[in-house]
C-alpha positions as CSV (number, residue, x, y, z in Angstrom):
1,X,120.8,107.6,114.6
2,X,119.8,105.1,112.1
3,X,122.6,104.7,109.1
4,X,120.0,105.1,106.4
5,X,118.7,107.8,107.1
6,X,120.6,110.9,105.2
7,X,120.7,114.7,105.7
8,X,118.6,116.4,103.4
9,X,119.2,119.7,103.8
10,X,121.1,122.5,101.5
11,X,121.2,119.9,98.6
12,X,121.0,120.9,94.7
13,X,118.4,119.4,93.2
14,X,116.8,119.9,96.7
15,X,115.2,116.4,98.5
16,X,112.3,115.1,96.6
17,X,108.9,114.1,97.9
18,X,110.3,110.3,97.5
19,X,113.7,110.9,99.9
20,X,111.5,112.5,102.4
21,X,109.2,110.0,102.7
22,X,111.8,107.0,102.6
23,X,113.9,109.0,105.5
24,X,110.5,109.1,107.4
25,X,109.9,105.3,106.9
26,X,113.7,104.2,108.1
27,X,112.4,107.0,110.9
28,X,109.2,105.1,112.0
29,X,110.9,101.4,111.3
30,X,113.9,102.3,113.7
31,X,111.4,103.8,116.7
32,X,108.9,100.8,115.9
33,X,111.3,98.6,116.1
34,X,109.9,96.7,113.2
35,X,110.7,96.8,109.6
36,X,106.9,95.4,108.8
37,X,103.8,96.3,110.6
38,X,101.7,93.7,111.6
39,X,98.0,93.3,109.8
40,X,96.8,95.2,113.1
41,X,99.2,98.1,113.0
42,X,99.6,98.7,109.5
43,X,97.1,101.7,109.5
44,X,99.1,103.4,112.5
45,X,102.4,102.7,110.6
46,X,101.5,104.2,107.5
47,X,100.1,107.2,109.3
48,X,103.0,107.7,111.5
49,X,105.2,107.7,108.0
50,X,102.8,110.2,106.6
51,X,103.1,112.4,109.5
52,X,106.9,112.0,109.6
53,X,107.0,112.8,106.2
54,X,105.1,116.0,106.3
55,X,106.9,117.4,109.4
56,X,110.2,116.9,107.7
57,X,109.2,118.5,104.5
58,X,107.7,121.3,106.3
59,X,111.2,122.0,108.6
60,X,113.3,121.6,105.2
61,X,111.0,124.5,103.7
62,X,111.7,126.7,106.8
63,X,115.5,125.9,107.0
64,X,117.6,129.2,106.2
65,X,120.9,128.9,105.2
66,X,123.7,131.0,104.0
67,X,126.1,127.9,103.1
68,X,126.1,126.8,99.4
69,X,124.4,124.1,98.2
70,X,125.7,120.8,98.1
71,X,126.6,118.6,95.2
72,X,125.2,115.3,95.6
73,X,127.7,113.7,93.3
74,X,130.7,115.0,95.5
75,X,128.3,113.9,98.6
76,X,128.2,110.5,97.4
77,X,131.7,110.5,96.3
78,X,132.5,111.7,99.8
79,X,130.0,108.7,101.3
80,X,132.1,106.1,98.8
81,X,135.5,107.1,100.0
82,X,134.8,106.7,103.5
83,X,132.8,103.5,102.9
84,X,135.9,102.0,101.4
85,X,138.1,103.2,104.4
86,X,135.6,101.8,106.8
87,X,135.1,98.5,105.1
88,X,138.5,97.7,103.2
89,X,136.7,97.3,99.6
């Protein structure tokens, strides 16, 4: 699975409009293979991000848990301590 692309789900504040959509574009970019659409297949792109984007705001509506939410701060902090393991910094 593409790196930039982050769970959503269970999170407090819950994922905006704006994280769903940028997880749907790393989505379509990493199946398309290509981070820019040509002229031609600009229209496709954009719909297929669209698309993407509605699908996974519709399955994070439906998603039950009974787990409490997540912080994002201790998420990130989380995500900080393992970059620093991972890359030495």
């Amino acid at each position: 699975m593409c790196r930039n692309i982050r769970p959503l789900s269970n999170f407090e504040p819950p994922a905006t409009d704006e994280e769903v959509t940028a997880a749907a574009l790393q989505y379509v970019r990493k199946i398309s293979g290509s981070t820019a659409p040509s002229r031609v297949n600009s229209e496709a792109f954009d719909r297929a991000v669209a698309e993407v984007a509605a699908a996974s705001a519709r399955l994070l509506d439906a998603l039950v848990t009974t787990a409490p939410p997540k912080d994002r701060e201790v998420e990130a902090a989380k995500a900080r301590a393992r970059a620093a393991v991972r890359y030495g910094s």
